[in-house]
C-alpha positions in Angstrom: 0.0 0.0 0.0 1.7 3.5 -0.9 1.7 6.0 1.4 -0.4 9.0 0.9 1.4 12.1 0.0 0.2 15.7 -0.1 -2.3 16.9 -2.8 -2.4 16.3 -6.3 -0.2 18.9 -8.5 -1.6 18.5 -11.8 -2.7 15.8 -13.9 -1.7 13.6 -16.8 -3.3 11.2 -19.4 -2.5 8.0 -20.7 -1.1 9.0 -24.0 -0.2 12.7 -25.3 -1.0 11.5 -29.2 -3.6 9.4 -30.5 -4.8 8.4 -34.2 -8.5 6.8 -34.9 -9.8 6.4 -37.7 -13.1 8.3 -38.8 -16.3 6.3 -36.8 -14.3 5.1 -33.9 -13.5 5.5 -30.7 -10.7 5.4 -28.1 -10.9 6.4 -24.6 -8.0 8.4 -22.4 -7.8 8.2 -18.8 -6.8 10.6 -16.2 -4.5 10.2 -13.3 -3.6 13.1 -10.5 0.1 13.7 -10.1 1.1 12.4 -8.0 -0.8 9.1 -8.0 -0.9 8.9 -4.8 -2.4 12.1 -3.5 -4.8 12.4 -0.7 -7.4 13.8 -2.8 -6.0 12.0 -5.9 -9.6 10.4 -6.6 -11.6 13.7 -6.6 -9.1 15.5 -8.8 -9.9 12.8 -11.1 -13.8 12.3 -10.7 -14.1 16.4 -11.3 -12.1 15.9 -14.9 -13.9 16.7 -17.5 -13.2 17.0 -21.2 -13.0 19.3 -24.8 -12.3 19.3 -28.1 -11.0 21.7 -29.8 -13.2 21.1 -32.9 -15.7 19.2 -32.9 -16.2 19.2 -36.5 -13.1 16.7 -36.3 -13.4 14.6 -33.1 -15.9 14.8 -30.3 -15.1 14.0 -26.8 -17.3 12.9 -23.8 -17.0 12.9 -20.0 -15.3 9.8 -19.7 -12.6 10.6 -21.5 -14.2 8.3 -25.3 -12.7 10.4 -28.5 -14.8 9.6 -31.5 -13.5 10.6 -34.7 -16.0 12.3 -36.6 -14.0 13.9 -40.2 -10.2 13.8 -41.2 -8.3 16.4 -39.3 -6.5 17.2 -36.2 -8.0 18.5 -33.0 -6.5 18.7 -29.5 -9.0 17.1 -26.6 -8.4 19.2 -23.3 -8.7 17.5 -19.7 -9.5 19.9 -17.1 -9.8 19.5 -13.6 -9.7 22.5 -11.5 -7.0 24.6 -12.2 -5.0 21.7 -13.8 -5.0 20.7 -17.5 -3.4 18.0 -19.7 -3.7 17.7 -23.6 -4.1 14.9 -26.2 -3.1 15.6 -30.1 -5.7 13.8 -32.1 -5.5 12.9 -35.9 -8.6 11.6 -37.6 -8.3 9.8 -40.5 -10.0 7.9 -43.2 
């Protein structure tokens, strides 16, 4: 069992690129930095998600990117004042 450490200092995704094709779907999750934190598990359950054009590839609140045309768009996690990215390129 870790220890618990002070609170979380930002946040992180599973990957920092991803490429689906048009139609389908892959899904990101979030972790607090550190993993560990005492409130590690709210930092994450307050995350929610954007896209930076949805025209391209849509995003929900559980962290599922559907590509929707060919392009590039950048999804945005936020939780409170923290923020990761994930580059996104949609193709056929």
């Amino acid at each position: 069992m870790q220890k618990r450490v002070a609170t979380a200092n930002g946040i992180t995704l599973s990957q920092k690129t991803a490429t689906i094709k048009v139609g389908t779907t892959k899904q990101v999750t979030v972790a607090a930095n550190p993993t560990n934190a005492s409130d590690a598990s709210a930092v994450v359950s307050a995350t929610t998600f954007s896209s930076s054009d949805e025209a391209v590839a849509t995003v929900t609140n559980d962290g599922t990117i559907t590509g929707v045309a060919i392009g590039s768009a950048t999804i945005k996690a936020t939780s409170g004042a923290f923020t990761a990215e994930v580059a996104v390129t949609v193709t056929e």
